[in-house]
N, C-alpha and C positions, 0 to 999 in steps of 0.2 A: 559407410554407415548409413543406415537410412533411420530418416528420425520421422519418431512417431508423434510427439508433442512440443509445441511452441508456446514458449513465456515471454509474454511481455508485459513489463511496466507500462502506466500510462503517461503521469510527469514526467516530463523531458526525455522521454522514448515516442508512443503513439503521437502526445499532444506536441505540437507546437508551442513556442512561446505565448502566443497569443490564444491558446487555450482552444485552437483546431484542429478537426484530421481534415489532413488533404487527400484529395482522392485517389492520387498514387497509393496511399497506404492501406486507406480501404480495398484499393482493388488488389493490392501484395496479399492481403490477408483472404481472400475471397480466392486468389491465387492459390493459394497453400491449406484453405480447407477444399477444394476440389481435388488434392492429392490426398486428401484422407487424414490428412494431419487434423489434430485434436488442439485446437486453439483457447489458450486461458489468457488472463490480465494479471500479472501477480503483483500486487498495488497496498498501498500506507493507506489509501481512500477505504473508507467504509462503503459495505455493499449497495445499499441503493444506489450511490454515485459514480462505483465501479459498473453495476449491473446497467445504468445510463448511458457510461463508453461503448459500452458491449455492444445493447443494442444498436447505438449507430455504426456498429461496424461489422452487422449481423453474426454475431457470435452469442449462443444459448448457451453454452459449456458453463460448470463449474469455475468459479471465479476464486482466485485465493487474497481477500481481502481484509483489512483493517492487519495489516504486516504479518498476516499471517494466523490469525485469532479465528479467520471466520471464513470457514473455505463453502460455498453452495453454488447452486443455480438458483435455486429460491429462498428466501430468506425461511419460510414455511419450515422447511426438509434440508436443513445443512448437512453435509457428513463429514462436519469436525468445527467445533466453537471450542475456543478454552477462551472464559471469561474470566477476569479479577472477581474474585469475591467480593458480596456485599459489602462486608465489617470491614475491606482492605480497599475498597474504593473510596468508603465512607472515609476512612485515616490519611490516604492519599491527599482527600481534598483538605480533608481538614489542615494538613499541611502547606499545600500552598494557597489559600486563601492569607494564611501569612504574610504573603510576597503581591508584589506587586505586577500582576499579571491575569492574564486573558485565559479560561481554562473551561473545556469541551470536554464533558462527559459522554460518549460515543458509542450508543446506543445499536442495536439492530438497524432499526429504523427510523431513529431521530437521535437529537442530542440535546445535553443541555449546557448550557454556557453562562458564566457570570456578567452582568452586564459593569463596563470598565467604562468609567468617568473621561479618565484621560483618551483624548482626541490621536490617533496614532495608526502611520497607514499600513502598519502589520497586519491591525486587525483586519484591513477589509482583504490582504492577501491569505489569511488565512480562513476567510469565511469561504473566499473562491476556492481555495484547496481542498473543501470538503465536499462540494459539490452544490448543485440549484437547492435552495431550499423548497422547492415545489418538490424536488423528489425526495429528499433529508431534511425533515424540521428541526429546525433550530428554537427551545426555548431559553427565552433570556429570562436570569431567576437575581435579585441580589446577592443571594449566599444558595451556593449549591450545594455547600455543606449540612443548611437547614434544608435546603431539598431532598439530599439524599437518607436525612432523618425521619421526612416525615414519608418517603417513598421510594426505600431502599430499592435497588438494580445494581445487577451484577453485567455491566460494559463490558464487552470485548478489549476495548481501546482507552486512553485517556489520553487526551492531549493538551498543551499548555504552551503560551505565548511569553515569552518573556519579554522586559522593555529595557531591561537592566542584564548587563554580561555579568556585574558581583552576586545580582537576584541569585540568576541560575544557579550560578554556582553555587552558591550557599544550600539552595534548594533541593539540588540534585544530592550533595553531603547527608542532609538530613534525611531525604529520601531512601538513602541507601544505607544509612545505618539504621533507619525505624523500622522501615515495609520490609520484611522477607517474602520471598517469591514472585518479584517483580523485576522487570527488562527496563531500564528506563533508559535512553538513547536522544540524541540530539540527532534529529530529521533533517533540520534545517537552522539556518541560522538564528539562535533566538529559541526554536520550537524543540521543544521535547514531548516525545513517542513515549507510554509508561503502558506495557501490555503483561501478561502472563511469564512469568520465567520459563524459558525453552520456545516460548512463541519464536518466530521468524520466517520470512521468505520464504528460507529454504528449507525450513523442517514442513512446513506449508505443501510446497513443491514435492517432497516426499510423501507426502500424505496422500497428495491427490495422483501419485504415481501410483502407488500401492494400490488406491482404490480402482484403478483401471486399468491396472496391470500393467505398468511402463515400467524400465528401468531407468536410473537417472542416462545412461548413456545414451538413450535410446530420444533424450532433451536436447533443444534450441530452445538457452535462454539469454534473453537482451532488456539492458537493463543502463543506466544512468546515474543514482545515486551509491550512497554506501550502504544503504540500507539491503542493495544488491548482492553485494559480494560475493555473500555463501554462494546461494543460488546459482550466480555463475562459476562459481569456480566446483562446483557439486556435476554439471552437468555433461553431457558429450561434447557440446558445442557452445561454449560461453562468450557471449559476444556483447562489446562495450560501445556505446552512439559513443561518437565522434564529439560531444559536449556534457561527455562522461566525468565522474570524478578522477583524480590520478590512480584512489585505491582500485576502481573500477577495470580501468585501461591494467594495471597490472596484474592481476589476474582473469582478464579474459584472454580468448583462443583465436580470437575476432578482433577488429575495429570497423565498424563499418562510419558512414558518413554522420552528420546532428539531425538532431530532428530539424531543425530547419534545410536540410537538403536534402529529407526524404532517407534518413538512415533505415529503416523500420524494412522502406518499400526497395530499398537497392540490397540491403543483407538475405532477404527475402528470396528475392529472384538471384542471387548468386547463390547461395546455399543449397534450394532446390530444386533449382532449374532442370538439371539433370536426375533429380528423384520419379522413380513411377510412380504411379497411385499404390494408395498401402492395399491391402487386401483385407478387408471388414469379416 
């Protein structure tokens, strides 16, 4: 098989722990767009701070970001947003402003966040996981629920910090018996992901095959968390970094090494080492 398109996550795939690309992986991927291959990021990160990986890893292509809501090259010109509705964003929040938690409204090109009393090092891992605020403005409002009253926006995304594991849950319960037409997912520990019903990775991944004429077989995709899965189990060649989740590793086709060994830059050069340049 010769594959025409490579996905990859950024979190615990490209990045390191410490929030780097080393230069193995840049030069893997620099590697594999001189065979023609057609390189994306398929990332939970909102697009300016996806489009910020990109560029250091010179990649212009369509990026499929905020899990899947908001696939483009420029925020300008996307060809594919599915946004929560204003009145459904507006009820979202109004729900958990209830609870006791840190919550990102996730805008195109900014967001807005509640500012939280309590001192807590969640929040600063979560402000890093959305990106530099020089490239993603973050405004801090008291009640984002009166924000979004007096300046309704329909987000791609909504995310939420929780400080409490009975919070969540209680939250999540309410959330799913009120909102219809809503995904709501635990990203990370603590963190829940609340996007459009049907959004995901991998309908993402599809979208922007369609749009360029790929078929899923014709994918190399590599990935790390759960939020993964479909996506790799959807494609020709689904392959799992080496500090993957377990659901991860058991439906990929692949394991290659963690991002802290250069999994990105070694799956890379074995996969297609032996491929010609595609033919444009």
């Amino acid at each position: 098989m010769r594959y025409k398109l490579l996905a990859l996550n950024i979190d615990g795939t490209v990045l390191k722990s410490n929030a780097r690309i080393t230069k193995q992986t840049k030069d893997a991927i620099e590697y594999v767009k001189n065979k023609g291959v057609y390189v994306t990021l398929a990332t939970s990160r909102p697009f300016p701070a996806a489009k910020k990986i990109a560029k250091s890893l010179k990649v212009d292509n369509c990026l499929i970001t905020s899990d899947g809501a908001f696939i483009a090259s420029s925020t300008e010109e996307p060809i594919f947003v599915r946004r929560i509705k204003e009145e459904k964003a507006l009820q979202i929040v109004d729900i958990l402003e209830r609870y006791e938690c840190h919550i990102r409204v996730m805008h195109d090109s900014y967001s807005i966040g509640n500012k939280v009393r309590q001192r807590n090092h969640l929040i600063a891992k979560m402000t890093i996981g959305v990106g530099d605020p020089l490239f993603y403005p973050i405004t801090f409002v008291d009640s984002v629920c009166d924000q979004l009253m007096q300046e309704p926006i329909a987000p791609p995304k909504i995310q939420v910090q929780f400080f409490h594991k009975e919070e969540e849950r209680r939250a999540v319960e309410q959330l799913e018996s009120l909102v219809a037409g809503v995904r709501v997912f635990e990203s990370a520990l603590g963190c829940l992901d609340i996007v459009s019903a049907g959004v995901s990775k991998a309908r993402g991944l599809q979208t922007l095959g369609q749009y360029l004429g790929i078929s899923a077989d014709e994918m190399v995709a590599i990935g790390s968390d759960d939020s993964d899965v479909d996506m790799i189990n959807q494609v020709g060649l689904g392959v799992a970094m080496g500090n993957a989740t377990h659901s991860v590793k058991e439906v990929a086709d692949w394991l290659t090494r963690s991002n802290e060994q250069n999994g990105v830059s070694y799956m890379i050069r074995e996969v297609f080492r032996k491929q010609l340049r595609l033919k444009i």
